[in-house]
C-alpha positions as CSV (number, residue, x, y, z in Angstrom):
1,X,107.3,57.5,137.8
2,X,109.1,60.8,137.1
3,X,112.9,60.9,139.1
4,X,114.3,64.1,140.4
5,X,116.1,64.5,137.5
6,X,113.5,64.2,134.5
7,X,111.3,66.4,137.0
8,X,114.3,68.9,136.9
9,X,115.0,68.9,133.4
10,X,110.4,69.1,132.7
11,X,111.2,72.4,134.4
12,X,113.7,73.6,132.9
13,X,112.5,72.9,129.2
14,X,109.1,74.5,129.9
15,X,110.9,78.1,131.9
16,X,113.6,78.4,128.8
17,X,109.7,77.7,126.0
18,X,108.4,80.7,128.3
19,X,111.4,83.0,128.3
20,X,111.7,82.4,124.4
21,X,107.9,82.9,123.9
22,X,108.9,86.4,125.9
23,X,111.6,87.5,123.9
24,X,109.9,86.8,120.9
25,X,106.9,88.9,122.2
26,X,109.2,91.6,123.5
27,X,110.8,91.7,119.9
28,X,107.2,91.9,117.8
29,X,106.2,94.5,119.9
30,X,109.7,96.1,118.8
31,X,109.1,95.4,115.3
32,X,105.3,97.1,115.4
33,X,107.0,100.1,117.4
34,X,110.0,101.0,115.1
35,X,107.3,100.4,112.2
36,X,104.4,103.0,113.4
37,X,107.1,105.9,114.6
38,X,108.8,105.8,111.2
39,X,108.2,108.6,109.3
40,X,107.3,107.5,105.7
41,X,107.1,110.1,102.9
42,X,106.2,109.7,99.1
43,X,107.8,111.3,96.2
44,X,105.0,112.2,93.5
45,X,105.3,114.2,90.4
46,X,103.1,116.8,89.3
47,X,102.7,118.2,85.8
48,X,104.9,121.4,87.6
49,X,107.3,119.7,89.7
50,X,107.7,117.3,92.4
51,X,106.5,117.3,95.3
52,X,107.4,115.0,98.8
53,X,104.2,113.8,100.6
54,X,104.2,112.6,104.1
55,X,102.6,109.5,103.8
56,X,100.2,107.3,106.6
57,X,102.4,105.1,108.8
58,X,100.0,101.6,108.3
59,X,99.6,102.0,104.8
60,X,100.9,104.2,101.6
61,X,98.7,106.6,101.3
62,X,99.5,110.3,101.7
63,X,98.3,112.3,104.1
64,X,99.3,115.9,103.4
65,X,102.2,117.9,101.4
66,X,105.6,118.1,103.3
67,X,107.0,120.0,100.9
68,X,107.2,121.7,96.7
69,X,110.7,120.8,95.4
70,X,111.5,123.3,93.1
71,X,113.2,122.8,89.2
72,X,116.7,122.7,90.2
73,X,116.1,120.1,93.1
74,X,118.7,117.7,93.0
75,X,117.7,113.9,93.3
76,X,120.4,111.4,92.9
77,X,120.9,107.5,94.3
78,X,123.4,107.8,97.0
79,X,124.1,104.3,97.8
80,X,122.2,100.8,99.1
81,X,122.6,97.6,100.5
82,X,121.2,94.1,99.9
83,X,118.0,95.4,100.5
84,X,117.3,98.9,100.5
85,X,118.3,101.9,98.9
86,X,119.5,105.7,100.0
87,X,117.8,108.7,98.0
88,X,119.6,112.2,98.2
89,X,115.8,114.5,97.5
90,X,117.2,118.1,97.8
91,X,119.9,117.4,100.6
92,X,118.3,115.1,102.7
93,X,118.5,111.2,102.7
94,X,115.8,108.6,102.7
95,X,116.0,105.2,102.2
96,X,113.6,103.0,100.5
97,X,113.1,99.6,99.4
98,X,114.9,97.9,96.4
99,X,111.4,97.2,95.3
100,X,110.8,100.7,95.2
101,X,114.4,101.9,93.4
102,X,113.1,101.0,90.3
103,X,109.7,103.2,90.5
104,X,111.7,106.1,91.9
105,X,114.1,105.9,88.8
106,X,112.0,105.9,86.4
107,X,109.7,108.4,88.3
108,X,113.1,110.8,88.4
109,X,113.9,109.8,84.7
110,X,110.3,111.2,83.2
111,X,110.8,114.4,85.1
C-alpha cells in the first residue's frame, strides 16, 4: 500500500515528465519555426559572373535569382565560429556552415 508520501512524490515525478515533455515540444516547434522563416540564399557561378539565388527553405534548391553580382563584387570571409562561417557578398553578411566554407572558397577561388 502506497503512503501519503510515495503518493506525493508519484505525482510529482509524473507533473515535472509532463512539463519537460512540454518544453521539449515548445522548443522543437521553435527549432522548425526559426528553420522555415530563415531566408536561405545560394551563391552560384556562371560562365559571366556570379550570381546569389534565393534558395527553398526545406531543401537546397533554388527557387529564383535574387540578384547579378557584377566583376568588381567583393567577396571576402569575414570571420566564424566553431561552427559556422560569416561571408561579406557585395556588402552584406551571410553566414554559412563550416561544411560549406570550403565549397564557397574554392567556388570564389575559380572565379
Amino acid at each position: 500500500m502506497l503512503s501519503a508520501a510515495s503518493t506525493w512524490l508519484v505525482v510529482s515525478l509524473a507533473t515535472e515528465a509532463a512539463r519537460a515533455d512540454r518544453l521539449l515540444w515548445a522548443a522543437l516547434v521553435g527549432v522548425v519555426a526559426a528553420g522555415l522563416t530563415t531566408k536561405r540564399y545560394i551563391l552560384a557561378a556562371t560562365d559571366k559572373q556570379l550570381v546569389l539565388l534565393r534558395a527553398s527553405p526545406v531543401r537546397n534548391v533554388a527557387v529564383s535569382i535574387d540578384r547579378r553580382l557584377e566583376a568588381g563584387a567583393v567577396v571576402q570571409r569575414v570571420s566564424g565560429t566553431l561552427v559556422t562561417v560569416d561571408w561579406s557578398i557585395d556588402g552584406a553578411v551571410y553566414t554559412a556552415t563550416k561544411h560549406a566554407d570550403k565549397d564557397l572558397a574554392s567556388l570564389i577561388a575559380a572565379t
